[in-house]
Each structure stands twice: as C-alpha cells, then as structure tokens.
C-alpha positions, 0 to 999 in steps of 0.5 A, a space after each residue: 500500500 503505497 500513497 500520497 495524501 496530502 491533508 488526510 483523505 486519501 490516507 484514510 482510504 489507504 487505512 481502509 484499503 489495508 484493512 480489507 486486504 488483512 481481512 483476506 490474510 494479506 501481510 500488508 505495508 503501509 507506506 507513503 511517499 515523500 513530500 515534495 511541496 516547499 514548508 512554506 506551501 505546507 504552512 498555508 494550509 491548516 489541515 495539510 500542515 496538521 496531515 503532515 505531523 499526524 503521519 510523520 511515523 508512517 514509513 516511506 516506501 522504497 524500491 525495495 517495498 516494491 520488490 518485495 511485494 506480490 501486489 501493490 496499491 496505489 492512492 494518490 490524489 487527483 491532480 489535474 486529472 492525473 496522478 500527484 507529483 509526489 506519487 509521480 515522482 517514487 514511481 519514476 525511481 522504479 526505473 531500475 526494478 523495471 529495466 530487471 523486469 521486477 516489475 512485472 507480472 504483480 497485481 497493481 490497484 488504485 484509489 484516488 479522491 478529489 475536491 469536486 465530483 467529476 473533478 478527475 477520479 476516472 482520469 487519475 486512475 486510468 493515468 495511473 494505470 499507464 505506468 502499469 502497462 509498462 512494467 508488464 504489471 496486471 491490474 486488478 480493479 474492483 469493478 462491479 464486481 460488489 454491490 459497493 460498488 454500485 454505490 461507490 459508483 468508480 469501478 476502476 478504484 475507490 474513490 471520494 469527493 471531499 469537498 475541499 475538505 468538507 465532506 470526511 470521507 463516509 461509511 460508503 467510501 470506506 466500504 468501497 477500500 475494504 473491498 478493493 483491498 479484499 479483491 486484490 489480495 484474494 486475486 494475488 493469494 489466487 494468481 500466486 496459489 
C-alpha cells in the first residue's frame, strides 16, 4: 500500500484499503511517499500542515517495498486529472526494478479522491494505470464486481469527493477500500496459489 495524501483523505482510504486486504490474510505495508511541496506551501494550509505531523511515523516506501511485494496499491490524489507529483515522482525511481523486469507480472490497484465530483477520479486512475502497462504489471480493479460498488459508483478504484475538505470521507467510501483491498489480495493469494 503505497500513497500520497496530502491533508488526510486519501490516507484514510489507504487505512481502509489495508484493512480489507488483512481481512483476506494479506501481510500488508503501509507506506507513503515523500513530500515534495516547499514548508512554506505546507504552512498555508491548516489541515495539510496538521496531515503532515499526524503521519510523520508512517514509513516511506522504497524500491525495495516494491520488490518485495506480490501486489501493490496505489492512492494518490487527483491532480489535474492525473496522478500527484509526489506519487509521480517514487514511481519514476522504479526505473531500475523495471529495466530487471521486477516489475512485472504483480497485481497493481488504485484509489484516488478529489475536491469536486467529476473533478478527475476516472482520469487519475486510468493515468495511473499507464505506468502499469509498462512494467508488464496486471491490474486488478474492483469493478462491479460488489454491490459497493454500485454505490461507490468508480469501478476502476475507490474513490471520494471531499469537498475541499468538507465532506470526511463516509461509511460508503470506506466500504468501497475494504473491498478493493479484499479483491486484490484474494486475486494475488489466487494468481500466486
């Protein structure tokens, strides 16, 4: 479980996802990636300078996280309709791992949240994906494949609106990350069985 969340969202969703694939018996790292943006950034925003220090414990995830696991999920806020830099920027230290073909033939998921609806969630998944297809991963959305996910209503991954921070995410939100988290890891324990 690999993310970016800046002031919370996408973190909760991460806490979810991990629950979900633990509940399939899944040894699960949760694991964030480094902030990019300047102190100074950080400090305009109340909920995001609180995130900051909230998270600070959280490891940092590494190539080597990657190498290790047989499935990895990704979350990461939307970003003018694709994925955040500091997301971005972890997956293009892969390039390593890619070029030994260690990134190849895993399971690879995602989630995301926005501000608005329609504010790019289908987008920053499909973005996301496209690192996918070049490290020959295979991709295990949840579909609507649960009836969560008729009210989630993403079938290419979680997703929340937040309303600019308005809108915590809900009960449905958190349904739809426990049971992205129990699909990949049931898909995985399967492929690997």
């Amino acid at each position: 479980m690999i993310y970016y969340s800046s002031t919370g969202t996408v973190h909760e969703l991460a806490e979810s996802v991990a629950e979900g694939a633990r509940k399939e018996g899944a040894e699960v790292r949760l694991l964030r990636v480094a902030e990019l943006a300047p102190k100074e950034a950080i400090a305009t925003n109340e909920a995001w300078a609180a995130h900051m220090v909230a998270t600070e414990d959280i490891p940092m995830a590494t190539p080597d996280d990657i190498e290790w696991a047989d499935a990895v999920i990704f979350g990461s806020p939307t970003r003018f309709g694709n994925i955040a830099s500091q997301l971005k920027q972890f997956i293009d230290t892969l390039g390593g791992l890619w070029a030994q073909g260690k990134l190849a033939d895993k399971i690879y998921s995602g989630f995301t949240a926005t501000a608005t609806a329609h504010g790019g969630q289908e987008s920053t998944l499909l973005a996301l994906y496209n690192s996918v297809h070049h490290f020959g991963g295979i991709i295990v959305t949840p579909g609507y494949t649960d009836p969560v996910k008729f009210a989630d209503g993403n079938p290419y991954g979680t997703s929340h609106v937040n309303g600019q921070g308005a809108v915590p995410v809900d009960d449905t939100a958190r349904a739809a990350a426990v049971y992205q988290g129990k699909r990949v890891a049931a898909v995985t324990a399967h492929k690997n069985a």
